[in-house]
N, C-alpha and C positions, 0 to 999 in steps of 0.2 A: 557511552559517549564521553568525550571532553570535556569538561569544566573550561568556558572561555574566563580569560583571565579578568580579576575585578581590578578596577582602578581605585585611585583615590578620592575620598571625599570631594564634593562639588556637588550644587545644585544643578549644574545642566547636564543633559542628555549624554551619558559616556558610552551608551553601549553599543558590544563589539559589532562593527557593520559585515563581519565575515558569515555571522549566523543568518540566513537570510530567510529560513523558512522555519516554521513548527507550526504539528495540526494541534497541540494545544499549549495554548498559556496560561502557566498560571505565578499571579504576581503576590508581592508580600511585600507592605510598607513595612518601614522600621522610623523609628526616631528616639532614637538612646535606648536601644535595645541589645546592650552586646551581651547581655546576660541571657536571653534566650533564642537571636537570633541563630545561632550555628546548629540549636538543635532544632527551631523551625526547618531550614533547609534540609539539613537530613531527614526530618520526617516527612516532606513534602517530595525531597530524591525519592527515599522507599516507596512513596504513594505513586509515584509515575511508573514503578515495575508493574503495573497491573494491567498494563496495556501492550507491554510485550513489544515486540516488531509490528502493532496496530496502529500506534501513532506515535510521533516526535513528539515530545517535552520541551517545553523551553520556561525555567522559572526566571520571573524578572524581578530580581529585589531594588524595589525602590526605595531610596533613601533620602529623608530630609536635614543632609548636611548634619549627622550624629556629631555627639563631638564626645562620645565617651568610647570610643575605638568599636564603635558595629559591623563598621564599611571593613578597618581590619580584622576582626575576628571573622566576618564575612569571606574575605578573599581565604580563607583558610580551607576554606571547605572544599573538597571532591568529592563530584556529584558520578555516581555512575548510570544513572537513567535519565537525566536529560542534562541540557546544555545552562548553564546559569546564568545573566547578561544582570549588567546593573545601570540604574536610569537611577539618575538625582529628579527629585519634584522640590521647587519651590515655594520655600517659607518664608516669613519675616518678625518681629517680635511680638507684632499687635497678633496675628493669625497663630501663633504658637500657644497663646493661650483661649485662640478661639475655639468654640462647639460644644457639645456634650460628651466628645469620643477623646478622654486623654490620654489616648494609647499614641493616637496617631494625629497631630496637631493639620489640619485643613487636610483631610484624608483626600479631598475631590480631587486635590492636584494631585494626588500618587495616584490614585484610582484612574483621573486620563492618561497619566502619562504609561500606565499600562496598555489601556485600551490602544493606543496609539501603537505603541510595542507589538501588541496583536495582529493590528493593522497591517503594519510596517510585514512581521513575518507571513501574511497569508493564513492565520490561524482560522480553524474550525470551531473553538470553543475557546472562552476567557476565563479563568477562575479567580476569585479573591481570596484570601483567607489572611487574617488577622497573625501576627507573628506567636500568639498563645495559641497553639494546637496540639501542643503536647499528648491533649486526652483526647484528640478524636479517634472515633471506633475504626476497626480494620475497614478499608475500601472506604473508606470516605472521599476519596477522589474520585476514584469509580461511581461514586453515587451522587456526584454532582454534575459529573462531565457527559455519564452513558445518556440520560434526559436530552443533552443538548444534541450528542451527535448521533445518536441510536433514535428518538422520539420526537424529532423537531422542536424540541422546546426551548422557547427565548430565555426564559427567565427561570433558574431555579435558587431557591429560596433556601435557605438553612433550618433543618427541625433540630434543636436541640434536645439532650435530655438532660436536662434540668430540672431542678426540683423549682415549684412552682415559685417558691418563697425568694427564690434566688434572684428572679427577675422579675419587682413590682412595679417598677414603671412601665414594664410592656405588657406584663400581666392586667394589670388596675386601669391602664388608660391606653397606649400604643395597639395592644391587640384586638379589644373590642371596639374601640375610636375606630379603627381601620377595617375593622371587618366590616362594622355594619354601614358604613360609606363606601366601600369600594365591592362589597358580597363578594369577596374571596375570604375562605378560611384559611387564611397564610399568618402559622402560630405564632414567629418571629420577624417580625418585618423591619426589626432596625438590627438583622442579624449581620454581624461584619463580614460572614462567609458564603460567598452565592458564587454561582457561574451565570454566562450569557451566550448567548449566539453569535455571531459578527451581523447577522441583520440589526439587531437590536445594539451593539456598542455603534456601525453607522451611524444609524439615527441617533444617537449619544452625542458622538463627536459634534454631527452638522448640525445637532438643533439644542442641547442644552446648556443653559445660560450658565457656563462655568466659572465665568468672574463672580456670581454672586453671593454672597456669604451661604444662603442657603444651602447651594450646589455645595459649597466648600468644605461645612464643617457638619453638613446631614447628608452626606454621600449615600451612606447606606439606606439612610428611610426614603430617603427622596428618588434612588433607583427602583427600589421597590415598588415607591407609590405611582412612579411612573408606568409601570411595567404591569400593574393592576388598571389603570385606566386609559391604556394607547394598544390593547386590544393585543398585545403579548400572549404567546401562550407560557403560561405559569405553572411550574410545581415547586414539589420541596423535596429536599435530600435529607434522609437521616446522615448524619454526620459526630452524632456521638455530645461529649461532656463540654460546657463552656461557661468560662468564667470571666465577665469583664472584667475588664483590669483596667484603676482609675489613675492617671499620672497627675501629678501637680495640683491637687483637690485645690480647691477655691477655699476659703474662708466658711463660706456659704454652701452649707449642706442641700439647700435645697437647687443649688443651680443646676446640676444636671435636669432635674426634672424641670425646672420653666424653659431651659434650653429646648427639650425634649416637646412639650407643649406648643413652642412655638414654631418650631419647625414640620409638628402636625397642624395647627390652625394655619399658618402661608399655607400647605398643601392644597387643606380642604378648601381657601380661596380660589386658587391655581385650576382646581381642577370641581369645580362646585356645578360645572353647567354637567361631568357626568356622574358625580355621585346622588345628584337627586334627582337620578332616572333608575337610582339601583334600586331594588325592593328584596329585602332576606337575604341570607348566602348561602352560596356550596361551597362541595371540599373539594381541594386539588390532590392530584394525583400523588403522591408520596413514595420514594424511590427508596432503595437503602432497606435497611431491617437494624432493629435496636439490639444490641450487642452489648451492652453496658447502663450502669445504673450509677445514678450521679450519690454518695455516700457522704456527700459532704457535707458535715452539720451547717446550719443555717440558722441562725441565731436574730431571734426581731424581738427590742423591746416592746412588748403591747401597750403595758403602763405609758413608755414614754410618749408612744404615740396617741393615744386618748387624751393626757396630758395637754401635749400639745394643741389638741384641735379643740379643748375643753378654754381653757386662753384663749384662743384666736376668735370662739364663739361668743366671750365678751369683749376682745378689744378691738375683732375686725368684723364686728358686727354692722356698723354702721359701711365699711368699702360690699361687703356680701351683700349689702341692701340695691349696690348699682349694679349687680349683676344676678340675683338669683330671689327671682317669684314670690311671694310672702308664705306660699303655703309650703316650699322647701325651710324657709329661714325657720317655720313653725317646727319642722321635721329634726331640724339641726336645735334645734332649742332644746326639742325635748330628749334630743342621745343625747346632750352635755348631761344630763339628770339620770341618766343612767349608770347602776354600777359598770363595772368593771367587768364582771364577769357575764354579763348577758349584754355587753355593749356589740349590736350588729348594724351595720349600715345596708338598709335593703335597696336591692339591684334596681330598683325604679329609682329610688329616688338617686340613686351613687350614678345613674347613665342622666338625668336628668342635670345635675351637675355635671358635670364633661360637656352635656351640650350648650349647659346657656354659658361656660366657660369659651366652650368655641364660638357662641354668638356673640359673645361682649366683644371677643378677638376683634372679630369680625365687623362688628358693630362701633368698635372703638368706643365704649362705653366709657372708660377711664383709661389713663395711660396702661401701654401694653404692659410696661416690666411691673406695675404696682400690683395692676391684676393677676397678672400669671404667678408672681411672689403670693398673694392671697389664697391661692388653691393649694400650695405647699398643706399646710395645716389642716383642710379638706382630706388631703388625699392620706396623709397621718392617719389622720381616723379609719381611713378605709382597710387602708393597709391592717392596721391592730385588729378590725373587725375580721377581716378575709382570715388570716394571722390564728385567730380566736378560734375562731369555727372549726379551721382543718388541723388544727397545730399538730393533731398525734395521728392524723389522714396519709394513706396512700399515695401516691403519685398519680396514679390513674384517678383516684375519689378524686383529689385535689381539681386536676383538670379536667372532671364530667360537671364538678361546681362551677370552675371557670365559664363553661361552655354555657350552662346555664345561667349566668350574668348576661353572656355576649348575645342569647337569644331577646333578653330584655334592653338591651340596644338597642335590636334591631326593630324591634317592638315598636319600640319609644321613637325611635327614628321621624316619624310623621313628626313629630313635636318639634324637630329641629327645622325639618323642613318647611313646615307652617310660618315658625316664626324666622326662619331667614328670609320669605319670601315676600309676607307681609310684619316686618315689625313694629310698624306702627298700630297694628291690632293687637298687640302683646306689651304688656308694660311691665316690670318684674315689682 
């Protein structure tokens, strides 16, 4: 196929109207990405020969008005297995350093203005993928798209292989938060790389509140959480090695994670009349086969993080008292007294914290950002504990321990739902 030709930077809608069909899309924000945008595209051309004369290709790189030449290192590229078209999505200064995601500053608006693209072509299947794909495994598009158009499935989900250490905000709180509320076991649910169906972007377009910060700058956890609770059928694609990549870090080490927090506690309000009808979970069906092993050292201070939660348990002792039970505060008393080397934080009491953290959310115990800042130091500790225990573990060992936390989630679950229903029977 041709390469339609890219125009110049702009945030509105440039692309070519000559391209009028493909059965699939798949889109790739950028924002100050010339450094690996041209080899995303190639890798993403190659990935669309795997379907041969079975379906049209059409990649739509969205751009948020680069201004480090992406859009021109962009137009550079010749695509020989699908058609390339490029859409501007609209930013501004406040929103360029909104979310937890600083790869792609308000990802939502690139994200519709693909879906829209999809639309517009008559596609069969949508893809995202983040502009780092460098190390995904061979057929990784194959293993995202065959679900949607081979197996009816709305929503597939991205498996990474990662090493566990790699990703502890989703490991520690995103993965078990999510399981045992929605009882799908979907290992990555703030994964930047998934496909959909055109049923499921429809109902996207007409019905999700994309003006609002949430949609904007939690694109990815908030499709997901959707897609687990509107009765979607769900899996996941192996799709190989992934490394977030953090643009413009804040000052504030801990703001991805209260970013992260709070755009799981809106969910669990949003969608609260159906996760306390779910009880345990299952596995979803998993596409793809692993073909690679993530080598990349991973490096956590434990000290620092004991350290840190050992502080916090004398000087935010008094804000933990508005949000967490007296016989947990008892439990955190007594790891600050613990060495170092047998410091472990057990799986009851570590889900027991997450949830009276999403009841305080929820409950508006004290202002959201003081509280959400408070559990930073909590999850410190957690981390060095997890950290401690597997440190010279397996891949697999690592993630039969995880699973076995996420079980005590789901456990513990009654306890959340008890006291969101009645909390005035509960006082912490």
């Amino acid at each position: 196929m041709t390469q339609t030709q890219l125009q110049s930077s702009a945030p509105a809608d440039t692309t070519d109207t000559t391209v009028t069909t493909a059965d699939v899309v798949i889109g790739i924000a950028t924002y100050n990405n010339a450094d690996t945008v041209v080899r995303a595209l190639h890798a993403t051309d190659s990935a669309c020969a795997v379907f041969g004369g079975d379906a049209t290709c059409a990649i739509v790189h969205v751009d948020g008005a680069s201004t480090d030449g992406t859009v021109e290192r962009a137009a550079e590229v010749s695509a020989e297995n699908a058609v390339i078209l490029r859409v501007g999505y609209p930013i501004d200064r406040v929103e360029r350093m909104s979310g937890p995601y600083r790869a792609v500053p308000v990802k939502g608006n690139a994200v519709r203005a693909v879906f829209e693209s999809a639309r517009r072509l008559g596609a069969k299947a949508c893809v995202i993928v983040d502009v780092e794909i460098d190390r995904f495994a061979r057929g990784w598009l194959d293993s995202l798209v065959r679900p949607v158009l081979a197996h009816d499935r709305d929503f597939v989900a991205p498996y990474y292989t990662r090493h566990t250490f790699a990703g502890a905000i989703t490991s520690g709180v995103v993965y078990p938060l999510s399981r045992a509320l929605y009882g799908k076991r979907l290992r990555f649910p703030m994964g930047g790389d998934f496909s959909c169906s055109m049923r499921f972007i429809d109902r996207c377009l007409t019905e999700l509140p994309w003006d609002t910060e949430l949609v904007k700058s939690t694109i990815d956890l908030f499709l997901t959480t959707r897609a687990l609770t509107d009765g979607s059928r769900v899996a996941q694609a192996m799709v190989g090695i992934k490394h977030q990549q953090w643009k413009e870090a804040g000052p504030d080490a801990a703001e991805p994670l209260v970013k992260t927090l709070a755009a799981l506690f809106d969910m669990a309000e949003r969608w609260q009349n159906v996760w306390q009808k779910v009880r345990g979970s299952e596995k979803l069906q998993t596409f793809g086969v692993v073909d690679m092993i993530d080598d990349t050292p991973t490096t956590v201070s434990v000290r620092r993080g004991i350290e840190s939660f050992r502080l916090a348990q004398r000087s935010l002792d008094e804000v933990w008292k508005l949000v967490l039970p007296p016989r947990t505060l008892l439990e955190l008393k007594k790891l600050a007294l613990i060495p170092e080397s047998s410091f472990r934080v057990p799986d009851d009491v570590w889900a027991r914290i997450v949830y009276d953290f999403t009841l305080a959310y929820h409950q508006r115990t004290l202002h959201r950002d003081h509280m959400l800042s408070a559990f930073a130091p909590l999850f410190a500790g957690w981390v060095s504990s997890f950290v401690s225990e597997l440190q010279d573990a397996p891949l697999a060992e690592s993630e039969g321990r995880l699973d076995r936390m996420c079980l005590r989630f789901e456990s513990e679950k009654s306890y959340l739902i008890a006291r969101w229903r009645w909390p005035d029977r509960f006082s912490p």
